[in-house]
N, C-alpha and C positions, 0 to 999 in steps of 0.2 A: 425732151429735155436731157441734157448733160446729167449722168450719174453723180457728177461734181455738184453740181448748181441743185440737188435736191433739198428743201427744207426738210430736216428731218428732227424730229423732237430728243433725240434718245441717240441719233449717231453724228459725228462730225467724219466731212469730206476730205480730202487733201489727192489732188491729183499731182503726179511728177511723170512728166515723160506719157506712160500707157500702164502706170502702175497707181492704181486707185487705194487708198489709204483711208479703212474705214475706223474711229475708233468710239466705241462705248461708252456713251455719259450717261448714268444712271445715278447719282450720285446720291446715295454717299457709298452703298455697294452691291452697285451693278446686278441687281435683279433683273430678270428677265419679266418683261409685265406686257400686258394687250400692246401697251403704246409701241414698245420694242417691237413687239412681232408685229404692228401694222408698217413703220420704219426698214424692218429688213427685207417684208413683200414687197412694197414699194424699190429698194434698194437691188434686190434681184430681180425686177422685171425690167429698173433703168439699167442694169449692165448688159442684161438680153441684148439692149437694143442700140446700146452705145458703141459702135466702131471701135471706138478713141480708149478703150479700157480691154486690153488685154492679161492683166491680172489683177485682183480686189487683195488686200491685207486687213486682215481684221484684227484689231486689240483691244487693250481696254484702254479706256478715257479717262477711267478712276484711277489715281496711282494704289497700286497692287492687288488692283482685281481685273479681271477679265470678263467673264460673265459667271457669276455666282452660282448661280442656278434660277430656276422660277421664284416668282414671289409667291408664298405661301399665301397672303392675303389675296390674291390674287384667285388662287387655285380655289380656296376654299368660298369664295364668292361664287366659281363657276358650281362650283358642289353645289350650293344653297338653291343655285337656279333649277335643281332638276329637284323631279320628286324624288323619294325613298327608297333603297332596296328597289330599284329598276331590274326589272329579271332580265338574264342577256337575250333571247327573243326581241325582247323590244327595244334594247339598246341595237341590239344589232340593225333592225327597221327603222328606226331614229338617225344614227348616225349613216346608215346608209340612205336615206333619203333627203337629210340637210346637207351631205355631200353631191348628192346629183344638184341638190336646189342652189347650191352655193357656186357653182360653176355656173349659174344665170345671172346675169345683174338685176333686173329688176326683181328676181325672186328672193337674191342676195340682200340685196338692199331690206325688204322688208322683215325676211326674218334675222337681222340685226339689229328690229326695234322691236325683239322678242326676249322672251328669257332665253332663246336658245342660240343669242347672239355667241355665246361662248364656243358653241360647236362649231359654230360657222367661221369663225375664226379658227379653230383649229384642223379645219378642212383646207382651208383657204393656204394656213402657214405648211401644211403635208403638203399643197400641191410648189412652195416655193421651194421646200427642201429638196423634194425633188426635182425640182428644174437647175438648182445648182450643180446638181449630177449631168447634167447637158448642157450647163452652160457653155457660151465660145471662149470666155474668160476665166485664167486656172485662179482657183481659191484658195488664199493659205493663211491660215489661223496663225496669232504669234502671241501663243499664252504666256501670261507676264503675271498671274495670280487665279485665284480659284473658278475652276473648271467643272461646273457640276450640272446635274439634272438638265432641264432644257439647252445650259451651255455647249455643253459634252453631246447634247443628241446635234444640236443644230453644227455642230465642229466633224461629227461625223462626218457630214456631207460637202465637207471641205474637201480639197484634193490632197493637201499637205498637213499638215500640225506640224508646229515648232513649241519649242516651250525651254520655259529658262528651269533652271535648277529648284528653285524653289517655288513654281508653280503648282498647283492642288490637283487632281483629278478627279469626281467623285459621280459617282450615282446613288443616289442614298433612296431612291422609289421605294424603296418594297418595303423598309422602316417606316411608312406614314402610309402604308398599304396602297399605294399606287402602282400602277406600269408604267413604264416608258409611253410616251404621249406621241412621237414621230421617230425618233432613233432608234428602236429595239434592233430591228431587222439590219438594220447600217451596220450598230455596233458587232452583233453576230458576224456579220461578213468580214467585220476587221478584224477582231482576233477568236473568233470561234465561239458556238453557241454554249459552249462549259463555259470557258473564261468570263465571257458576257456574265451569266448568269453568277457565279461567283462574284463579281465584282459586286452585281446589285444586294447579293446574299450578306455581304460582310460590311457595307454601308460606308468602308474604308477611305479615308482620304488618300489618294496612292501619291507619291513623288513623279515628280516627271519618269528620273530616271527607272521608278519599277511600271507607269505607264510604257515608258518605252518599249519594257523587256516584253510588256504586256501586245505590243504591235499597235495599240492606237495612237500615240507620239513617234511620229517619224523622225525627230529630229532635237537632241537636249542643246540647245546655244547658249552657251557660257559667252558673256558680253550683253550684247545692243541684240536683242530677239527680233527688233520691227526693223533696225537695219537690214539685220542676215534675212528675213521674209519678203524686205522689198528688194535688195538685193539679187534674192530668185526668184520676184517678180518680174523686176525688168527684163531680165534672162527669158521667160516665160512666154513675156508676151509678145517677145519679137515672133511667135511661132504664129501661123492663119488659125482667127480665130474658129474658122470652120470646121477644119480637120480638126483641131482641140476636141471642139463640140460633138464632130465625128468618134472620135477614138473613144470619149467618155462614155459615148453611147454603149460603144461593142462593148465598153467595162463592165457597165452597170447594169444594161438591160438585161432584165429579166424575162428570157425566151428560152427554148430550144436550144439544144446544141448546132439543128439543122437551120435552123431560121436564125440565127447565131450569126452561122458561117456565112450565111446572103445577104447578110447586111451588112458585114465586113467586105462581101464582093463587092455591093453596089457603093460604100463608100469610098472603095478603091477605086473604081470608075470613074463617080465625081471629082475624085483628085485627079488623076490623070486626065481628066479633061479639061483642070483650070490653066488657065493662063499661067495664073503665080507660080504651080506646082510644074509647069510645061519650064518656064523662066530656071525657077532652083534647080531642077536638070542639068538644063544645057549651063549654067554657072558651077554647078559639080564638075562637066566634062571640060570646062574650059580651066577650072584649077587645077584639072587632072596630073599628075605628077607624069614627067615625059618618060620616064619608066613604063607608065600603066598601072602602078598600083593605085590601093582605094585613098585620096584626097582625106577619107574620114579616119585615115592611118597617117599618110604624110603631112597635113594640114588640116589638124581637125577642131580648131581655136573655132576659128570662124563660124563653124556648123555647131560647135557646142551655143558661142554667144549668142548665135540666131543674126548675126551681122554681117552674113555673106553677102545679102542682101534683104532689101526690105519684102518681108511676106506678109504684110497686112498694108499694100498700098493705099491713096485714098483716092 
């Protein structure tokens, strides 16, 4: 099925062109709750596999929220479901075994009609966030109001943030004695394990613009935020969703320096040995300025819009 054509309880579709338009109705303000996080699994596994979708925009559906954060009733429901004072030994063997069990369906499936449905769900939405980090199609968040706890973690794993001026930022975990649930490690990678930790420390709602200074808002747009976002979507996705897929890999994966570098080799291989990638070559040497300089000096409109030609044939 069509990433478009999904029923989804919690987001509305909109496709234009290869640029997929997700927005957030939770209404009345956009909590993040189970139903969300089954809606966006679902949502990241149809882009996996949709061609036709070269970049996703995600905003809110509420006017002037984004994604809030978690819903507290929510959270405090999955609390209830466990015993007391769990020593971490045995958290640790719990969550490590409904995560192996959660990667089975029929195993899935049963302990869903358990109290420890809650885990299993949040095994389930770790293994989505992470696939947004390899996905073929680029992600970009267009914050239009407040950006907190689970919002902010699952934004992490976007490739861009935008955000308008008067957007929120917040992590407030550590005030209601929580950790971070899937974003910790993300957020540390974007602006550093002090910053990170600071930010959860002081519970602060930030401005866009001192997220920015912060490095997790790439981008303040004063105006239309989900124009300017799909705007560098369609830009986006004129690029193969493969090599995207490729390159996000060499970003994020967590290896070696050495095993690093040979997966950047063998990605370069598979490019050079695609057709499309053989194609955008000889279309660079045929725009070639009769001079001999580089095309991406003398004519570089073209390779910036991704309009040279089409890289994601069908």
């Amino acid at each position: 099925m069509a990433a478009v054509d999904l029923d989804l309880a919690t987001l509305r579709c909109a496709q234009d062109g290869r640029v997929l338009t997700v927005r957030v109705e939770a209404p009345p303000f956009d909590y993040m709750t189970a139903a969300m996080q089954d809606d966006l699994m679902r949502l990241v596994e149809a882009v996996r596999s949709d061609a036709g979708v070269g970049a996703v925009v995600v905003t809110g559906g509420v006017p002037g929220r984004y994604i809030t954060h978690f819903s507290i009733s929510d959270v405090l429901a999955g609390a209830e479901s466990l015993p007391p004072a769990v020593p971490r030994p045995m958290a640790s063997l719990l969550v490590r075994t409904v995560t192996a069990l959660a990667a089975v369906g029929p195993a899935r499936r049963l302990l869903e009609r358990t109290p420890l449905s809650s885990l299993v769900r949040t095994a389930r939405f770790q293994a989505a966030c992470a696939a947004i980090l390899r996905s073929p199609a680029v992600w970009i968040a267009a914050i239009d109001g407040p950006c907190g706890g689970g919002g902010l973690e699952l934004s992490g794993f976007f490739d861009l943030r935008l955000a308008t001026p008067d957007a929120r930022v917040m992590l407030p975990e550590l005030s209601v004695g929580l950790t971070t649930t899937f974003g910790g490690q993300r957020l540390a990678t974007l602006v550093g394990p002090t910053r990170a930790l600071e930010l959860m420390l002081n519970a602060d709602a930030l401005t866009a613009a001192q997220a920015h200074a912060l490095g997790w808002v790439d981008h303040v747009v004063n105006g239309d935020v989900v124009a300017r976002a799909q705007a560098l979507g369609a830009r986006y996705a004129r690029r193969p969703r493969a090599v995207v897929a490729a390159q996000k890999a060499i970003f994020t994966d967590d290896v070696p320096p050495a095993e690093s570098l040979t997966r950047e080799a063998v990605a370069q291989v598979v490019g050079l040995s695609s057709p499309t990638t053989r194609a955008a070559l000889a279309c660079w040497l045929d725009r070639q300025d009769p001079s001999g300089d580089s095309t991406f000096l003398t004519d570089p409109q073209p390779w910036r819009d991704g309009t040279a030609l089409d890289m994601n044939p069908t």
